[in-house]
Jmol script that loads the backbone (N, CA, C; Angstrom):
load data "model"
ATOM      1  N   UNK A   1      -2.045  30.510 -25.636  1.00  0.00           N
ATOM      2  CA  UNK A   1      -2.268  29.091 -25.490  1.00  0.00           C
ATOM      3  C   UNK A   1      -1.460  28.515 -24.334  1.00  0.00           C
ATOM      4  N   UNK A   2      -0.558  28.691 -24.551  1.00  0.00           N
ATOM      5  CA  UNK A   2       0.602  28.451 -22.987  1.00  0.00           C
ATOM      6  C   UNK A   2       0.270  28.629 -21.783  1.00  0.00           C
ATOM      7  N   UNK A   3      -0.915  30.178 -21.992  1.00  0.00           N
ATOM      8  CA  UNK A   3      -1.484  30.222 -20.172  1.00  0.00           C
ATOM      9  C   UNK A   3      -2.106  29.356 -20.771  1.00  0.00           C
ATOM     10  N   UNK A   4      -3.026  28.893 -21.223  1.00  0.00           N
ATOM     11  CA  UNK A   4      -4.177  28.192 -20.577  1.00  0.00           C
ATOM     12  C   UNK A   4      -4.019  26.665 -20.681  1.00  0.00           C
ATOM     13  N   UNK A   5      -2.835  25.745 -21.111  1.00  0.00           N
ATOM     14  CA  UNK A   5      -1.866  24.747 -20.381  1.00  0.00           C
ATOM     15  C   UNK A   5      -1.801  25.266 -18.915  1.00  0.00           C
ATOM     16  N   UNK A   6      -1.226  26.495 -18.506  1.00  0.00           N
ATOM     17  CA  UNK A   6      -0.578  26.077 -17.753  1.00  0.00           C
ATOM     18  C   UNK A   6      -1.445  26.030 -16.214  1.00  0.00           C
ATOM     19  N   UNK A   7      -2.847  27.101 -16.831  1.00  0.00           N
ATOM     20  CA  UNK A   7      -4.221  26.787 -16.166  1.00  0.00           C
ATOM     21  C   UNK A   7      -4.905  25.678 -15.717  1.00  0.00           C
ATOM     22  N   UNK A   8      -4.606  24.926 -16.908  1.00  0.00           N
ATOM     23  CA  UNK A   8      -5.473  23.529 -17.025  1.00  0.00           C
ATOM     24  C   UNK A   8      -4.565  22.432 -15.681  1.00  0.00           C
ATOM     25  N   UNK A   9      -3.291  22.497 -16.027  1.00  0.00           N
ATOM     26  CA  UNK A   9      -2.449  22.039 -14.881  1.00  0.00           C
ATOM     27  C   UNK A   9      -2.434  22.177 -13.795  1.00  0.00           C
ATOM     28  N   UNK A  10      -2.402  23.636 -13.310  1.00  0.00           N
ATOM     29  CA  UNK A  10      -2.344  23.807 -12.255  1.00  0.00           C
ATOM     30  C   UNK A  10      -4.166  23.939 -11.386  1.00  0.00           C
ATOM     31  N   UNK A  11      -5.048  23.411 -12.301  1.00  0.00           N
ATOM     32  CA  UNK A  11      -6.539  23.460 -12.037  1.00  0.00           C
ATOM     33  C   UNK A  11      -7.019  21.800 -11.920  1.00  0.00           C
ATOM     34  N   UNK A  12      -6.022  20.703 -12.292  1.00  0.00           N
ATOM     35  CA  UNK A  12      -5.355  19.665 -12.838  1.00  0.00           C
ATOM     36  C   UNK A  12      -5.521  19.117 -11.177  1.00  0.00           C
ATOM     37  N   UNK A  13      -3.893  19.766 -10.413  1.00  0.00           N
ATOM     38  CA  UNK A  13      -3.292  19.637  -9.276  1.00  0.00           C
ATOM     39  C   UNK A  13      -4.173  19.843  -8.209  1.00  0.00           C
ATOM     40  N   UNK A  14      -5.023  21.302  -8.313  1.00  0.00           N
ATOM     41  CA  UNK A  14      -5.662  21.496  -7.409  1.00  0.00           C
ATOM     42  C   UNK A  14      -6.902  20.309  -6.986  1.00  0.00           C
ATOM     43  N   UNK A  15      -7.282  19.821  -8.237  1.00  0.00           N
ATOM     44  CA  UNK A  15      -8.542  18.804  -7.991  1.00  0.00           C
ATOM     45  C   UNK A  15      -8.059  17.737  -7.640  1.00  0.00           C
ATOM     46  N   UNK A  16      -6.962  17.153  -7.771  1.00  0.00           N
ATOM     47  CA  UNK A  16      -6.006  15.721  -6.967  1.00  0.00           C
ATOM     48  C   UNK A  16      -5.627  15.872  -5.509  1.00  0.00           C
ATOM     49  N   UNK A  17      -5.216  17.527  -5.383  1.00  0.00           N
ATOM     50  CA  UNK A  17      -5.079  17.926  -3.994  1.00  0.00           C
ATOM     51  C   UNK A  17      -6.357  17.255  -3.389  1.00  0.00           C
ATOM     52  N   UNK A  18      -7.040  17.684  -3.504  1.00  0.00           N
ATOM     53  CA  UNK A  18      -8.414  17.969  -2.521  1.00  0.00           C
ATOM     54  C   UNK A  18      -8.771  16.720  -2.684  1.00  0.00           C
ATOM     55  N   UNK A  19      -9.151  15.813  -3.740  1.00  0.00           N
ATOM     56  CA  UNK A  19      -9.526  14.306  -3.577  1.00  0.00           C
ATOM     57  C   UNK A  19      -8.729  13.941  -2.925  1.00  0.00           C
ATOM     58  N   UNK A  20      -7.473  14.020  -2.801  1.00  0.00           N
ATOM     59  CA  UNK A  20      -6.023  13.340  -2.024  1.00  0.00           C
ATOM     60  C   UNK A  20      -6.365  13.737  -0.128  1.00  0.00           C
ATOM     61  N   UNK A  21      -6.906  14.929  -0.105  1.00  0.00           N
ATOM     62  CA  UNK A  21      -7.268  15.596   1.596  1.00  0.00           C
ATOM     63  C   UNK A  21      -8.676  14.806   1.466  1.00  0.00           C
ATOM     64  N   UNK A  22      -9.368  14.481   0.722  1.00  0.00           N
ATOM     65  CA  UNK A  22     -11.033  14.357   1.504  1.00  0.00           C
ATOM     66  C   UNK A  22     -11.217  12.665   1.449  1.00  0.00           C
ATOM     67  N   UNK A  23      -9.619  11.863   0.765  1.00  0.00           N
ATOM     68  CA  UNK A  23      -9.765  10.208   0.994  1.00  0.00           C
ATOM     69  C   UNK A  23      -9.215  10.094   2.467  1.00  0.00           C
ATOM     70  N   UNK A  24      -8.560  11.224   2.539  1.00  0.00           N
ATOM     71  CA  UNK A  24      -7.392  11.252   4.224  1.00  0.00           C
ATOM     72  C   UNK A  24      -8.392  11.713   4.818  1.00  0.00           C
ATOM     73  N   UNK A  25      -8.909  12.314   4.515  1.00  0.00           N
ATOM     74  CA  UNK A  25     -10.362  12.588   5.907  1.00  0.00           C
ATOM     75  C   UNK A  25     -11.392  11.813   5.946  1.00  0.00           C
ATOM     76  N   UNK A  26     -11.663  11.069   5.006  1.00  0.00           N
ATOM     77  CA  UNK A  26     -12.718   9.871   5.205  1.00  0.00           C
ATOM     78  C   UNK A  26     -11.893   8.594   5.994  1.00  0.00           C
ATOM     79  N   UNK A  27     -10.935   8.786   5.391  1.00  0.00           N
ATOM     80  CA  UNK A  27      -9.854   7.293   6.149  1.00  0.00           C
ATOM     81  C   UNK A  27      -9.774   7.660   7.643  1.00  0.00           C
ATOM     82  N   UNK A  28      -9.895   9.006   8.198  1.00  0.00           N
ATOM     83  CA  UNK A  28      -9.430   9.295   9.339  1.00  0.00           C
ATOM     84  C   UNK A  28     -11.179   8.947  10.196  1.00  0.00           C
ATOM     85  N   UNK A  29     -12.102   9.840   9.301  1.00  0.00           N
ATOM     86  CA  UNK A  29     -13.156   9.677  10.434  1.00  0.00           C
ATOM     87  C   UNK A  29     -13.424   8.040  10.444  1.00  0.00           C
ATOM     88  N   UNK A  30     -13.297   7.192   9.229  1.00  0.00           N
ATOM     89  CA  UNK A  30     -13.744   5.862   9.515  1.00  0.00           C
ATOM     90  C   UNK A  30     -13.170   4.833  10.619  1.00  0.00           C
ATOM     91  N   UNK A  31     -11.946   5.238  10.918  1.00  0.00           N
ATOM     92  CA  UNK A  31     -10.522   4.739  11.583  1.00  0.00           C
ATOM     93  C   UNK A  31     -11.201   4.901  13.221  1.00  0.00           C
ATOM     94  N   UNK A  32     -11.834   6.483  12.934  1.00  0.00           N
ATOM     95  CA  UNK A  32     -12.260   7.048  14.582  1.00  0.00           C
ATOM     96  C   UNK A  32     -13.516   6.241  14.844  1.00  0.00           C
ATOM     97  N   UNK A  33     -14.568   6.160  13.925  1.00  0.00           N
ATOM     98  CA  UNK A  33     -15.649   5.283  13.943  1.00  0.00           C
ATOM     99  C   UNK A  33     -15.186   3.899  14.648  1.00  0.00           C
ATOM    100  N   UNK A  34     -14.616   3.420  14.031  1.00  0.00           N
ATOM    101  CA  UNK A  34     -14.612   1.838  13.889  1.00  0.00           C
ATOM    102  C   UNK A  34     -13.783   2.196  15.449  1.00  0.00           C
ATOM    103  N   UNK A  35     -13.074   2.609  16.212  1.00  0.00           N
ATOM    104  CA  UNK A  35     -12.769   2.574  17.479  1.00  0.00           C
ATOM    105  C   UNK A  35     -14.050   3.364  18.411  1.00  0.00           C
ATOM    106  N   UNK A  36     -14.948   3.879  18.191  1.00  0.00           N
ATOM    107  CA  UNK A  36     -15.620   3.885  18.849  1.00  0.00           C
ATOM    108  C   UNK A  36     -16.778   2.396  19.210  1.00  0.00           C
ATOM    109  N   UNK A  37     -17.234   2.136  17.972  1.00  0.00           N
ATOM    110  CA  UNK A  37     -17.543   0.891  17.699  1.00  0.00           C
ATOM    111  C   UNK A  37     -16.985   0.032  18.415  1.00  0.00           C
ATOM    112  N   UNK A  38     -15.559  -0.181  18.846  1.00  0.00           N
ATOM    113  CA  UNK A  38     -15.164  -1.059  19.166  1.00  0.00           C
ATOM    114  C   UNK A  38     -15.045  -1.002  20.777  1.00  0.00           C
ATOM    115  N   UNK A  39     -15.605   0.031  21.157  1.00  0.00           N
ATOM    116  CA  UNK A  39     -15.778   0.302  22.565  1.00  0.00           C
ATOM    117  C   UNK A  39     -16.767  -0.094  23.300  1.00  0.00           C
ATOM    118  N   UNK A  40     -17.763  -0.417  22.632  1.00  0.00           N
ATOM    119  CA  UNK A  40     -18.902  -0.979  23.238  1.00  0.00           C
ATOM    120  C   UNK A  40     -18.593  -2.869  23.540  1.00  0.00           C
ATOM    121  N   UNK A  41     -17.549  -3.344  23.239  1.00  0.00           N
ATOM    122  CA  UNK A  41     -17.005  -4.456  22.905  1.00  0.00           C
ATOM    123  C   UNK A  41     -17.167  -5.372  24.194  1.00  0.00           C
ATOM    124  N   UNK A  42     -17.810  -6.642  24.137  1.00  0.00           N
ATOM    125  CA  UNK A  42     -17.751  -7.091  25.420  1.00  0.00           C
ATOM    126  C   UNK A  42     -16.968  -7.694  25.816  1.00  0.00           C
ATOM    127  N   UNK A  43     -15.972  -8.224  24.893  1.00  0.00           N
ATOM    128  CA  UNK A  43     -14.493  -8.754  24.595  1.00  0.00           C
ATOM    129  C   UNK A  43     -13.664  -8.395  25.152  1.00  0.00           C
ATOM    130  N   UNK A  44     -13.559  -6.607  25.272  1.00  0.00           N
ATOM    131  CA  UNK A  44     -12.504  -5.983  25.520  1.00  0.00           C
ATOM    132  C   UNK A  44     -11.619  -6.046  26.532  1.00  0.00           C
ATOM    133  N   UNK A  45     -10.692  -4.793  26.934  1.00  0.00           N
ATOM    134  CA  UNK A  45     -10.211  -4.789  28.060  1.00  0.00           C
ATOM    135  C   UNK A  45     -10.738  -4.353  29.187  1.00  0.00           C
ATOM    136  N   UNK A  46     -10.140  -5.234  30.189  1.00  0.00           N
ATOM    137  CA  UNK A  46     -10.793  -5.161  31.358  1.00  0.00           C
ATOM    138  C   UNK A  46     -10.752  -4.074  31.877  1.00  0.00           C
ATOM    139  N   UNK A  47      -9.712  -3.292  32.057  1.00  0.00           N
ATOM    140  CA  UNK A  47      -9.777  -1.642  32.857  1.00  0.00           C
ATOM    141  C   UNK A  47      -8.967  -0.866  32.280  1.00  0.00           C
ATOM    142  N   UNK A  48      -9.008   0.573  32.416  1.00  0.00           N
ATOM    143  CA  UNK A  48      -7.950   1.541  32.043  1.00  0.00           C
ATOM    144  C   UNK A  48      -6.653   1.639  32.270  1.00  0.00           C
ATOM    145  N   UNK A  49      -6.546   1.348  33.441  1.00  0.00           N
ATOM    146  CA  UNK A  49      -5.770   1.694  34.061  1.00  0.00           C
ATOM    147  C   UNK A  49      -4.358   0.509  34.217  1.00  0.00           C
ATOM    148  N   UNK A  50      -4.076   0.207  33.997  1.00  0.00           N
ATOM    149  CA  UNK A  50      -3.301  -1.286  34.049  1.00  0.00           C
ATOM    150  C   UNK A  50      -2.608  -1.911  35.510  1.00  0.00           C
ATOM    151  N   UNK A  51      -2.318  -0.592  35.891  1.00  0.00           N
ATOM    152  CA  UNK A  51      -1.750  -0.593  37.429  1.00  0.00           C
ATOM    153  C   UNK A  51      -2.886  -1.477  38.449  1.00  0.00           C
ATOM    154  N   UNK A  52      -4.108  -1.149  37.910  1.00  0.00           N
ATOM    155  CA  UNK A  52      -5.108  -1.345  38.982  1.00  0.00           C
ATOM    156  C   UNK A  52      -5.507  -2.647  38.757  1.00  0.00           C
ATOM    157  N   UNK A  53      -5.833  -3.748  40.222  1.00  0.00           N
ATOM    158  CA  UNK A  53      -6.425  -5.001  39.514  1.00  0.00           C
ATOM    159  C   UNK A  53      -7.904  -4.513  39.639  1.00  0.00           C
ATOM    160  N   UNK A  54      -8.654  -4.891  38.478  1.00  0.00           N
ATOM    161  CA  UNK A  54     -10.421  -4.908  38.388  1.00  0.00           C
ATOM    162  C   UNK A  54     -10.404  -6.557  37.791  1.00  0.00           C
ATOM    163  N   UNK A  55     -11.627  -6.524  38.699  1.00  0.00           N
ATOM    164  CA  UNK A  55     -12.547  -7.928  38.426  1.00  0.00           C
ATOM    165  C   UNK A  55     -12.901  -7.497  36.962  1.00  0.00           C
ATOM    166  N   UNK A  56     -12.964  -8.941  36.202  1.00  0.00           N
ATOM    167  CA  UNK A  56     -13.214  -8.867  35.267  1.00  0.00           C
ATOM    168  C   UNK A  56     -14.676  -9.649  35.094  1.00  0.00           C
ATOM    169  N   UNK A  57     -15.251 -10.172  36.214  1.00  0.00           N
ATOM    170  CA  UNK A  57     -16.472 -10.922  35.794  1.00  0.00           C
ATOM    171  C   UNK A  57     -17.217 -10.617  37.172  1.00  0.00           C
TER     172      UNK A  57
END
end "model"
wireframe off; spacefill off
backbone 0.3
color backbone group
């Protein structure tokens, strides 16, 4: 009976692991999304480079 506590636990951990990695990987690709998204922005910044002056209109 003791193994199979100690089965259930450690079968327990493993399934929190992995929900715990696949909310961090949804949080990550949505994070990357929403900055791509935000690239098309007509708002944005004017140039890359900061050194450089670019017309902005």
């Amino acid at each position: 009976m003791f193994e199979y506590e100690l089965h259930r636990i450690a079968s327990a951990e493993l399934i929190r692991l992995a929900e715990e990695r696949r909310t961090v990987r949804q949080a990550v690709l949505a994070r990357r999304a929403a900055r791509r998204a935000g690239r098309d922005d007509t708002e944005g910044q004017v140039g890359e480079n900061r050194s450089w002056f670019v017309r902005a209109a």
